[in-house]
N, C-alpha and C positions, 0 to 999 in steps of 0.2 A: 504494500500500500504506500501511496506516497502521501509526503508530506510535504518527503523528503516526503506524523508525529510524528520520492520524492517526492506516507506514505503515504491514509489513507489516508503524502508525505505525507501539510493538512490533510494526512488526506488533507494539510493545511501546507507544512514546510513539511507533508511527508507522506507518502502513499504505500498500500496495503502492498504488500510483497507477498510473492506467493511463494517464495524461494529461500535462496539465502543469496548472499553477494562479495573491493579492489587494492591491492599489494604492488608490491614489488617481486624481487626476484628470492626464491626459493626451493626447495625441496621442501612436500608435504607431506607425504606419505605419514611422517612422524604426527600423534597424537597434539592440537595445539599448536601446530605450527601455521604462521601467518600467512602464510599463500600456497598452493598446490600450484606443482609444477614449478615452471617458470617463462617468460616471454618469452620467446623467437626474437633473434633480431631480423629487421626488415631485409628482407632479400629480392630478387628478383629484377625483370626490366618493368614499370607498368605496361599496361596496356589497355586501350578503353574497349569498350563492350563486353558482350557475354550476361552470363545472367546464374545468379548462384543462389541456391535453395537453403531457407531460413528453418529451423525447425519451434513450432510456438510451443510453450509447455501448455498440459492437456487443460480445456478451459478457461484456457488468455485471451480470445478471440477478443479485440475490442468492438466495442456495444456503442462506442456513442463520438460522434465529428467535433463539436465545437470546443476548441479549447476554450471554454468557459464550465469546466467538469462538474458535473452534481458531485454528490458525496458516492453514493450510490454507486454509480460508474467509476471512480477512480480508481485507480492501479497503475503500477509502470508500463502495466503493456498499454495500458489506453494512452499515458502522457508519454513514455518518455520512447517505446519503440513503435511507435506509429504516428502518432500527431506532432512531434519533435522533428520525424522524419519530412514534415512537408510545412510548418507550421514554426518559424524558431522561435526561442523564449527572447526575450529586453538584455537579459544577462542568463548565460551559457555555464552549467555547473555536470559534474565536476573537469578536471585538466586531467585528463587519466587516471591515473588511481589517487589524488591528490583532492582533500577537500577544501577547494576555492573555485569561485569563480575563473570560468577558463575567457580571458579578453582577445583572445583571438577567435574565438566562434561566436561574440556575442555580437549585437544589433548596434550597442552604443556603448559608448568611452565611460569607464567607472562615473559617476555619479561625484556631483559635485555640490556640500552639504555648505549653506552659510544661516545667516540669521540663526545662529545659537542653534543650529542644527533642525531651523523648522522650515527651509526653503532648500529643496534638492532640486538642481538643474540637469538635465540627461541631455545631452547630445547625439545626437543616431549617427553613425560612421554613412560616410559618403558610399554610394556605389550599391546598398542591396537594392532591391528592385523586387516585385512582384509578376509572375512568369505571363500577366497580360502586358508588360513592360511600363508597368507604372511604376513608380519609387517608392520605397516603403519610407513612410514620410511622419511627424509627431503627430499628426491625426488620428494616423492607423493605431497609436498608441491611447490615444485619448478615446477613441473608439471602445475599445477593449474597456477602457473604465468603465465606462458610459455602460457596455454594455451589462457590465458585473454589477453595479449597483441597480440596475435593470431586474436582472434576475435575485439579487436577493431581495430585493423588495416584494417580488414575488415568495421566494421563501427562504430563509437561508440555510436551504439543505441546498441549493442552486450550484454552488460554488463551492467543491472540495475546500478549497484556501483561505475559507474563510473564518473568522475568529473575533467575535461581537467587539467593537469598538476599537479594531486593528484598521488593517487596508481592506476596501476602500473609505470608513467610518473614519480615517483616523484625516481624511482631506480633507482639508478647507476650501481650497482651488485646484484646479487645475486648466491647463492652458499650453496650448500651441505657440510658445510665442515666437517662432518661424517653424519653417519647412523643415528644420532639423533637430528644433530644439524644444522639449518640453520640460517645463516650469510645475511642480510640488507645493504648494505652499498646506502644512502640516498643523494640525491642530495644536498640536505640543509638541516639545523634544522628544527624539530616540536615538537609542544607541546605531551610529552611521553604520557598526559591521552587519547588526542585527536588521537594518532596514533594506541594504543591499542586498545580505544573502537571503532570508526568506521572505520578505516581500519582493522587492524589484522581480528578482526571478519568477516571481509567478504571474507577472505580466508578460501576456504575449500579443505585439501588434500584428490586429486585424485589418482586411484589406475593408477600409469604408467604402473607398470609393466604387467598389461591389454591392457589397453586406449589407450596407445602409437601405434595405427596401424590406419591404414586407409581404410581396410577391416577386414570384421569378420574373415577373416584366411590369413589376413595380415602380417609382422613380423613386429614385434618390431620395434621402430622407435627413434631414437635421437632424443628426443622432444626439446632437446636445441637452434635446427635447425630452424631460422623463418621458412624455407620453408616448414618444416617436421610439425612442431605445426601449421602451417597453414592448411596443408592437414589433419592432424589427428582433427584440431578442425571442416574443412566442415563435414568430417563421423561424428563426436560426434555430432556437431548442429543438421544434420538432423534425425538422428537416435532421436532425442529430440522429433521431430517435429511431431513423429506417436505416438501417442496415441498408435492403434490397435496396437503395439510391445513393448509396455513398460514392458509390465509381460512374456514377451516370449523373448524379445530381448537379448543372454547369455552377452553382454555387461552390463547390470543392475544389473547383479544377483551377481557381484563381492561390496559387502555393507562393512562399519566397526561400521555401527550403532546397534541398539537393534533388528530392525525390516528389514524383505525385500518385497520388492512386489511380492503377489503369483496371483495376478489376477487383469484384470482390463475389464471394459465392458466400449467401447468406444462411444456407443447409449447415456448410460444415465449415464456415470463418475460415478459408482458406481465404488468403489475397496476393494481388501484386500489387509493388509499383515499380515505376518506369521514371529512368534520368529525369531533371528537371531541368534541359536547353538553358533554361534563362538564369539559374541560379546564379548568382553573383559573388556566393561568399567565400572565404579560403583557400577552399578545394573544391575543383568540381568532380563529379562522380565520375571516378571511371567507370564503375559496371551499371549497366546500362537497367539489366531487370533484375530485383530482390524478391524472388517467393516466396510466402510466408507459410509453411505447413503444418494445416491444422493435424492433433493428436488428440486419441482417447485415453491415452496411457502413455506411461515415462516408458515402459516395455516394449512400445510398441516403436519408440521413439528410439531410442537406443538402438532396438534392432536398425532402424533405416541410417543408422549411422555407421552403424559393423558394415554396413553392406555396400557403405559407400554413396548410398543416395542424398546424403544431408551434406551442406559443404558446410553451414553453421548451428550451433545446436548445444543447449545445457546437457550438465549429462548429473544425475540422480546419486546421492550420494548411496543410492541402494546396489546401482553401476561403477563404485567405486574401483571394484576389486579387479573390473573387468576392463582397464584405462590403457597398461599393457595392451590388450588387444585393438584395442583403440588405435595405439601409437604405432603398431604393426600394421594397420591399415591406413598408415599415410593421414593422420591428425595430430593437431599438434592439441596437448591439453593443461588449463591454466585456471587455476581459481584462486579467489579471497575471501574474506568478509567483506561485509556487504558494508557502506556506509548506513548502518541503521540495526536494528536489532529486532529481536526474535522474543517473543513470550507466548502463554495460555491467556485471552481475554476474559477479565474477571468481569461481571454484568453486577455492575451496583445496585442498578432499579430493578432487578428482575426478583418480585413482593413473595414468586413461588415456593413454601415451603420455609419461609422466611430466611429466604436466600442471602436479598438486602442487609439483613438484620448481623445476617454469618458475617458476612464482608465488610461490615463495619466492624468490628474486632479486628485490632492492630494483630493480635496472638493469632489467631486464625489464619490471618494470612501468612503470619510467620510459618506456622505448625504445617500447612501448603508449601511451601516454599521449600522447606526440610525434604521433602518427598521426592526434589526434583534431583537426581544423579549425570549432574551435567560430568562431570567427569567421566562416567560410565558413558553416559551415552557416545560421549563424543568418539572415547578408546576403538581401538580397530577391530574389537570384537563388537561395540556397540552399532546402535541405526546411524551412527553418522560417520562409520568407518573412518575416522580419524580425519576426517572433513572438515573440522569446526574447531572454534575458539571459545573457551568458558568466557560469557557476558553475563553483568547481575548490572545492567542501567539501561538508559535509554540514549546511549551514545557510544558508538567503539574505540575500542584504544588507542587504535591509530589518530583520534579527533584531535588537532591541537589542542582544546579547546578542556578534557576531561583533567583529574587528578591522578590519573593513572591508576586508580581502583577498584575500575570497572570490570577486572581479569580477576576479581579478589570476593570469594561468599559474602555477603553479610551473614547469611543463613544458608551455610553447606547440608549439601546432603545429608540426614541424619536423623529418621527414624527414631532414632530415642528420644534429643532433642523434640520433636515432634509430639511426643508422646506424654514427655513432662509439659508444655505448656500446656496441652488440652488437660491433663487431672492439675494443673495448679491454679488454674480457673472452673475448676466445678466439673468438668465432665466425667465419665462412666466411663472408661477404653475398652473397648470387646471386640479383638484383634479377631478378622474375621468375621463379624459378629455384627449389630449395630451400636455405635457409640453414640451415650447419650446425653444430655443436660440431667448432673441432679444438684446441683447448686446455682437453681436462677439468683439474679440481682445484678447489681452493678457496683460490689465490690470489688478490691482487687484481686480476689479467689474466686470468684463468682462466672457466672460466661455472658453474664454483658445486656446490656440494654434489648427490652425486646426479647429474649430469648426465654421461652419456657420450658419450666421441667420436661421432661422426654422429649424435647428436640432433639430431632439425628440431625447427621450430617450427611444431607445428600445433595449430588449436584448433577448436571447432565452436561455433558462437553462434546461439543461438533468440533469435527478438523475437517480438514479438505482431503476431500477424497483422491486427491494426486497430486502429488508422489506421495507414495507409500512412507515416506516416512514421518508424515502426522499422522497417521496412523499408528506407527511403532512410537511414536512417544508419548500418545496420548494413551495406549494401552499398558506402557511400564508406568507413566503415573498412578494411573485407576488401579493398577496393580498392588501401588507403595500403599495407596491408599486404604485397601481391600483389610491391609494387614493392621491398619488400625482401627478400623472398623468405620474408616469412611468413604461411603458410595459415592463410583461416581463413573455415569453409564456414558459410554463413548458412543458415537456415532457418526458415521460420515456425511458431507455435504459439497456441493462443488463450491469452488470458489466464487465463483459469481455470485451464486445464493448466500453464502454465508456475508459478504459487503456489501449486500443489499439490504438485506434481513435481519441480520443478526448482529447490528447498529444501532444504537439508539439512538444516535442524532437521523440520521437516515430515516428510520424504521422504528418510531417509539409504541406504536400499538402492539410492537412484537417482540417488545422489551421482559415480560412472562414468558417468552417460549426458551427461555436459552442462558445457563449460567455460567458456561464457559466455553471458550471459542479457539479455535488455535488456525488459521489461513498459513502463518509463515513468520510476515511482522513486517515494520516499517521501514523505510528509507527515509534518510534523513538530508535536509540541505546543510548547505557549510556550517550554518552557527548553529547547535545544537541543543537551541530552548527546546520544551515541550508547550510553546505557547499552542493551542488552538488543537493541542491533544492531549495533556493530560490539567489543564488549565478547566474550571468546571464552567464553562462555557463554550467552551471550544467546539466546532464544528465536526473535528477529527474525533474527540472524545468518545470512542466508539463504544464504550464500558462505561459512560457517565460517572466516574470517581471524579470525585469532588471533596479538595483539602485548602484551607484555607492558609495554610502556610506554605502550599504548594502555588497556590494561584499568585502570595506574596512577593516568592521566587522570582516566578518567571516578569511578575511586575519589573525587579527589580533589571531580570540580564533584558528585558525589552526595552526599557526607561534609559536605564544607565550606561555607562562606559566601561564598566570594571571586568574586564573577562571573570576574574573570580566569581562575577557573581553569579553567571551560568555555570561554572561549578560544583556551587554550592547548592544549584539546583538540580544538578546531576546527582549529588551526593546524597541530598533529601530523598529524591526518589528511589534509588538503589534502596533504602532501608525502608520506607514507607510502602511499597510493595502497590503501584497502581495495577500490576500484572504479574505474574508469576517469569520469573526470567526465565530463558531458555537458551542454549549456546545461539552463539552467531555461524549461523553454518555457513561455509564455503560456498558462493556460488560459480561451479564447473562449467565452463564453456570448452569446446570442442570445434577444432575450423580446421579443416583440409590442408596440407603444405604445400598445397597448387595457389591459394590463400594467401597476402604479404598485405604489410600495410605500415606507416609509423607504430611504434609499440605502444604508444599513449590512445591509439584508437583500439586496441585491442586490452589495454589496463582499463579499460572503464567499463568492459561488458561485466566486471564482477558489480557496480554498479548498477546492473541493466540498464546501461544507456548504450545506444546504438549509432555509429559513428560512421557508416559504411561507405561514405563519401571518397573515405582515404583507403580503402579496401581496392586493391586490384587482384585480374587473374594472372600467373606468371607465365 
């Protein structure tokens, strides 16, 4: 999911990942260690044309056009490998496996903060253009505003990115004030790194002088107009919302990326797309068509990679074992962690069985947390075959930005542990068995507000039904669990479903169906608040946890200047438990040695970002 809490960033500065995910140069094989594999260096003559086949993980297919992403919709495959591909963001993240801003793919010159940092000027570099040969121009930017506050007004599940009194809430003005230049002017201070990296990046200029209508042979429309940006955002939403028109719709075809869509099969989310002639930025694309092939299985996916039909393609940390064969058939194979992290989604509102009531007990999530055997898991006997790095925060260690703690338990693995905090607050342990409340109250021996005598502890947890290995984690939890005598029934769901549904910002009528949830986890932009995900209004807030000295936090690293004080927000959460941590697994990609390209385009697919432009055949 992106957020970046690219995941779901916001879903704000962070989007729902279905995966795991970017390093440098190593050997991984070893337990913990920081990248699998290691990069190729760029070899070969280029050469333009040809057309090389994508492989999607099973249930990526994206669902919806307009970079303007509901909650609902959000994910990397929606933003950052497909809509990225034809659609560029204001500012371009990450630089290969490096968390910043990358200013050579972005649209305009860093950002320029004065009046006490409440006037930010952006400049758009000379030369990108739109592939009807118009110029991408500060309209197209102000458009995009226009349109966002369009749709939240409508509702603010509208906008992945967004986060009650942030951007677009947090502007006073905004203004064109020439063809290349737009003008900020900002309700209050914020901190300059915090508003470049996860705001600005989640502007992306629209082509207006298209888009601005409300029928396909509509005119042109003053977008400046609430009422006008309102009716031109209902045509652009829906027009979003059909698949079967994404590749015929002549709304689409107006791109200023490298790549545009020439075809889409709406049965089974297969697609292309085809060079973008007009593209103007960095690099232009040498291969000419990217196919994107849809899977119902990692199994099935893997096979068409042994066999040679996949040129790019993840590969399943459950195919770990099978990388050798891999490398024997002419692929070259390279993973990291992901910029973002990985947990079980705890459901705060969910009233069933006085779920809510569990979850607010600091011990309880402790005595959860205990259960979880990230070191086992990750070992090469475990589901992540030695794939993964221990994470206990909501930011990786690679982040300039952390204390370096985030590799470090607050609450290891530890069953016993587990077992003392449930009997030194009231409960009954019936290992096996059900455990129960016999000391209600809200002492400190007690089990907590809300909670009645013969309360068990039972919970129901969906994972994604592919890859198999949410599955194999969510079953040795329920496992740990069983032995203390807390239920807690697994079941599967595709990923689609579970980001749609099983969100309470999204989806609050279906906030009863569901107490824990595991997709993969988030992706994170450069500065690594949890504003607008784990902030208790936030739009990402997929588990609505809500902490009052957590929302303080993030006031502070969004307000101020002090890197500490994202930090100290990192640090908070680690022990405050808004989710159940889970390693940061490895995300495996897999590309053909017919395959070259700069290494910095190939250091960011652990990212899931897609950079294909600089991709040739040799």
């Amino acid at each position: 999911m992106r957020r970046l809490p690219l995941l779901a960033g916001a879903l704000v500065a962070l989007l729902p990942l279905a995966a795991c995910s970017g390093g440098a140069t190593s050997t991984a094989q070893k337990p913990g260690a920081k990248t699998f594999g290691s990069l190729p260096a760029q070899t070969g003559t280029p050469k333009d044309g040809g057309a090389i086949d994508i492989g999607q993980q099973p249930g990526a297919g994206p669902f919806y056009m307009l970079p303007v992403v509901p909650g609902a919709f959000n994910s990397t495959f929606v933003t950052y490998q497909f809509q990225r591909l034809m659609y560029r963001p204001l500012y371009w993240f990450p630089q290969g496996a490096s968390h910043k801003v990358d200013e050579s793919l972005s649209l305009a010159a860093l950002p320029e903060f004065s009046d006490g940092n409440k006037t930010v000027t952006i400049k758009l570099r000379d030369g990108y253009k739109w592939s009807d040969g118009n110029p991408v121009e500060a309209d197209d930017v102000v458009f995009f505003i226009d349109l966002v506050k369009a749709a939240l007004k409508k509702s603010p599940a509208n906008w992945a990115d967004y986060t009650p009194g942030q951007f677009p809430d947090s502007i006073a003005g905004v203004e064109a004030t020439s063809k290349s230049t737009v003008t900020l002017k900002l309700k209050e201070a914020y901190n300059p790194e915090w508003f470049t990296a996860n705001q600005l990046t989640s502007i992306i200029p629209l082509p207006a002088d298209q888009w601005s209508r409300t029928s396909a042979d509509g005119p042109i429309l003053d977008h400046s107009s609430p009422e006008n940006a309102k009716a031109i955002y209902a045509y652009l939403d829906k027009a979003s919302r059909d698949p079967a028109t994404f590749a015929t719709n002549p709304l689409w075809r107006t791109v200023n990326g490298p790549y545009r869509l020439s075809s889409f099969d709406v049965t089974t989310n297969a697609y292309s797309m085809t060079a973008n002639e007009a593209y103007a930025g960095p690099q232009r694309p040498h291969i000419k068509t990217l196919n994107f092939r849809p899977f119902t299985s990692e199994t099935a996916k893997f096979n068409q990679l042994l066999s040679g039909k996949l040129t790019v393609a993840t590969v399943d940390q459950n195919n770990v074992g099978q990388v050798a064969a891999l490398k024997a058939a002419g692929y070259h194979v390279y993973g990291a962690p992901r910029l973002g992290f990985s947990f079980i989604m705890l459901n705060f509102k969910d009233t069933t069985g006085n779920v809510d009531k569990l979850y607010a007990q600091h011990y309880i999530r402790q005595a959860l947390q205990h259960l979880i055997d990230q070191p086992g898991y990750i070992s090469s006997k475990g589901m992540y075959n030695g794939a993964a790095v221990e994470s206990y925060g909501p930011a990786p260690a690679s982040s300039p930005y952390v204390s370096g703690n985030v590799a470090t338990a607050p609450y290891p693995y530890d069953p016993a542990a587990a077992r003392k905090l449930l009997e030194d607050h009231g409960w009954k342990v019936v290992p096996d068995g059900g455990t129960t409340c016999e000391r209600p109250g809200t002492g400190p021996s007690q089990c907590g507000a809300g909670i009645p005598r013969g309360q068990t502890l039972k919970f129901n947890l969906f994972y994604r039904s592919e890859p198999q290995l949410h599955s194999a984690v969510s079953t040795a939890f329920a496992s740990a669990a069983r032995k203390l005598g807390v239920t807690v029934t697994v079941a599967p769901k595709t990923f689609s479903f579970l980001i749609q549904n099983f969100n309470v910002p999204a989806a609050p009528s279906k906030a009863g169906e569901w107490a824990m949830s595991t997709w993969g986890g988030f992706s994170t932009k450069p500065y690594p608040t949890m504003s607008g995900v784990f902030d208790t209004k936030g739009s990402g807030n997929v588990g609505a946890y809500s902490d009052p000295k957590t929302d303080e936090l993030i006031r502070d690293s969004v307000h101020g200047a002090d890197r500490k004080a994202v930090q100290a927000e990192i640090e908070h959460l680690r022990t405050d438990l808004p989710v159940l941590w889970l390693p940061n697994a490895h995300t495996i990609w897999a590309w053909k040695d017919t395959l070259s390209g700069p290494s910095d385009s190939f250091a960011n697919l652990p990212a899931s970002v897609l950079t294909p432009e600089y991709w040739y055949l040799k």
